[in-house]
N, C-alpha and C positions, 0 to 999 in steps of 0.2 A: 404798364402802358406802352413801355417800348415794343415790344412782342406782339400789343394790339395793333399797334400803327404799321408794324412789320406785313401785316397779315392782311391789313387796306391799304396795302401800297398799290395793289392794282385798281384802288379807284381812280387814284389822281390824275389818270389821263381824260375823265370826265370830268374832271374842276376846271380842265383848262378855259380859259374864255374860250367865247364859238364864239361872241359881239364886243362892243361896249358901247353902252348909250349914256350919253349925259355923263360921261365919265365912269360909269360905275359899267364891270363886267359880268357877263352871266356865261355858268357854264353848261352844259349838256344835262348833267343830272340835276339843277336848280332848276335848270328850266321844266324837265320832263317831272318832276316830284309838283312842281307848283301847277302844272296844265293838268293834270290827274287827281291831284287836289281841288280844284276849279268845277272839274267834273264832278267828284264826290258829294261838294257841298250843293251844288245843283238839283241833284238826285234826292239828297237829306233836304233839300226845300219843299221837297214836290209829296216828300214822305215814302221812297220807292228804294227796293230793296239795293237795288241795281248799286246805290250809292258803297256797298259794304265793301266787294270786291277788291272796287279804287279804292280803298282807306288801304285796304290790304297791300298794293302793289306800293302807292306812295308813303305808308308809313316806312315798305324796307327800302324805298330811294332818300328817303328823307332820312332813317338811321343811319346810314351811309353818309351820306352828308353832314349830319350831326357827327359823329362820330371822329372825320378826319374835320373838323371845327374845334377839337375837342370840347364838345357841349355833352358831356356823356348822359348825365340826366336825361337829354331831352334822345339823345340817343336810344338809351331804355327803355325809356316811355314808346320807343317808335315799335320793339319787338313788342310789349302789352297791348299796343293797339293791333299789331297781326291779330292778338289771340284776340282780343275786345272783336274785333270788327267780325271776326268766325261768328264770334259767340252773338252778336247785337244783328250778326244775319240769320243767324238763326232762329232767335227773339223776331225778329221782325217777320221772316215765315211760318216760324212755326209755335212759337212764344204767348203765350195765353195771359188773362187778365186775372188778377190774385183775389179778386174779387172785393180788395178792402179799398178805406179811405176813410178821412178823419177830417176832411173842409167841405167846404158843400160841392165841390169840384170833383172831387173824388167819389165823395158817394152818390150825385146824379150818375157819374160814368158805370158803377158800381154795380146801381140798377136796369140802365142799359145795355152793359156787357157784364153777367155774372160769370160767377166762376169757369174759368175751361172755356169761354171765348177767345176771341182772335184780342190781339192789342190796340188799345187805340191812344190815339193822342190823348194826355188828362196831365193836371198838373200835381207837383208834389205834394202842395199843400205847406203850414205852415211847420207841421212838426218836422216833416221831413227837410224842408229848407236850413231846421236850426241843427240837424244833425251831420248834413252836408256841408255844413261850416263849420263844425266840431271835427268832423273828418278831417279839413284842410288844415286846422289848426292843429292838431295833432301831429299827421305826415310831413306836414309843411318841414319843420325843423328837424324830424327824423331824417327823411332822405335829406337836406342838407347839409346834415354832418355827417351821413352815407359817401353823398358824395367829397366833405370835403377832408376825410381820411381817407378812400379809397379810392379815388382819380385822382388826376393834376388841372382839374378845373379851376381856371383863376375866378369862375365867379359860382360857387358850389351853392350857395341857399337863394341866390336869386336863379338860378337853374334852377332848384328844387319847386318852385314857385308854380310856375304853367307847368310843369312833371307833374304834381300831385291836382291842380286843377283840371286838369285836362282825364284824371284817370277819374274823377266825381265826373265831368260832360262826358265822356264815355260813357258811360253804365248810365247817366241820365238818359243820355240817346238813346241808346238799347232797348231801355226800358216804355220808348215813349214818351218821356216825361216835358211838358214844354219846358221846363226851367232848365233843359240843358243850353237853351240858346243864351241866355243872358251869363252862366257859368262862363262859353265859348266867349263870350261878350270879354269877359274880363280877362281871361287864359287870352286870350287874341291880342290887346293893348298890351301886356305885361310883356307877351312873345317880342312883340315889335320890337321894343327898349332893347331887348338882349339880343333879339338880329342885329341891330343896327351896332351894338356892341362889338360883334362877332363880324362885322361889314357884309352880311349877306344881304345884299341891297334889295334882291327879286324877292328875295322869301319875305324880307320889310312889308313890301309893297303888295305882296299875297295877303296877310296875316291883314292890314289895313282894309283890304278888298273884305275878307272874313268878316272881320269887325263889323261892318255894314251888311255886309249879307246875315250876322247872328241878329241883328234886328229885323230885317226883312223876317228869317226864319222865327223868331218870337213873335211875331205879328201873326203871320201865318199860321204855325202851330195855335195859337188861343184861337183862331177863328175856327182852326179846325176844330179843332177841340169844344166850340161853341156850338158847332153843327152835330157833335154828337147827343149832347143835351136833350131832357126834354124840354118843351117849348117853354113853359111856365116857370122854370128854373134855371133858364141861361141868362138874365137878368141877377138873378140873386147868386149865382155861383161865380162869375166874369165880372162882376162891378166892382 
């Protein structure tokens, strides 16, 4: 970890405060990681590709950041979401529909975009929901004793925590899936406890902003998702 810290030494002249409000200081790169993050989630409301880019540029300001925090979990997680955000842009342009489903949500979508269609909004459904929790539970304790043999994180499984959450809302994203909002729902409260841990005051107060905007976004997504529907089956798939 010495040799890591060695190697971002030339971040720390970005941590420096540039203000402080209310007592609490914000540096250069918290600031610039959370305003590009602001913008990402914007994009990801609106369902426009545009959003992928910015995941990309503030996942590596945010590693950086994570990283001289020593939060290395969440550090890790910021390189998977480089390659996530490639990959969930390219899903989103070029990304087609698998044609299956197993709730009535799935398969109305199913028959409206069959196989080798573009992607659309639809939800997981319930098998999928119980396997996306079997995932967490799973990784959950894996990467926390990842981390808390191979880093000097003083809080190694609750970092594993939004690490492994947030890599299920990735791939839910990507995939279209509305249940990635209520996912970000929870990976968003969990984040907050461990910023405020770690005193990252701005990035606090970002992740609470999230929190409300994953509801705004879960709202949104069903209704999209309800407009893809046919008429007679958006009652009985949504209720």
């Amino acid at each position: 970890m010495e040799a890591l810290a060695a190697h971002l030494a030339w971040v720390d002249p970005w941590l420096l405060p540039v203000w402080t409000a209310w007592g609490v200081p914000f540096s250069w790169l918290e600031l610039a990681a959370c305003t590009l993050s602001l913008a990402m989630v914007g994009f990801n409301l609106r369902v426009h590709p545009a959003g992928w880019p910015l995941a990309m540029v503030s996942s590596v300001l945010y590693g950086l950041l994570f990283a001289r925090s020593r939060l290395y979990g969440e550090a890790a997680l910021q390189l998977v979401f480089v390659a996530m955000s490639a990959w969930g842009w390219w899903q989103w342009l070029r990304g087609t529909s698998d044609g299956s489903g197993h709730d009535a949500l799935r398969d109305a979508v199913a028959e409206s975009a069959p196989d080798g269609q573009p992607l659309r909004v639809r939800s997981l459904g319930p098998r999928g929901v119980w396997l996306a929790c079997l995932s967490l539970a799973v990784l959950w304790p894996l990467v926390g004793t990842l981390l808390a043999h191979a880093t000097d994180s003083d809080v190694p499984y609750w970092d594993a925590l939004p690490t492994t959450g947030s890599l299920i809302g990735q791939w839910l994203l990507g995939r279209k899936y509305v249940d990635n909002w209520p996912c970000w729902l929870a990976v968003n409260l969990v984040s907050m406890a461990l910023f405020a841990h770690k005193a990252l005051w701005l990035t606090v107060w970002l992740y609470a902003l999230f929190a409300l905007l994953s509801v705004v976004g879960w709202r949104a997504w069903l209704a999209e998702a309800r407009a893809h529907l046919p008429r007679p089956r958006r009652r009985e798939a949504l209720t």
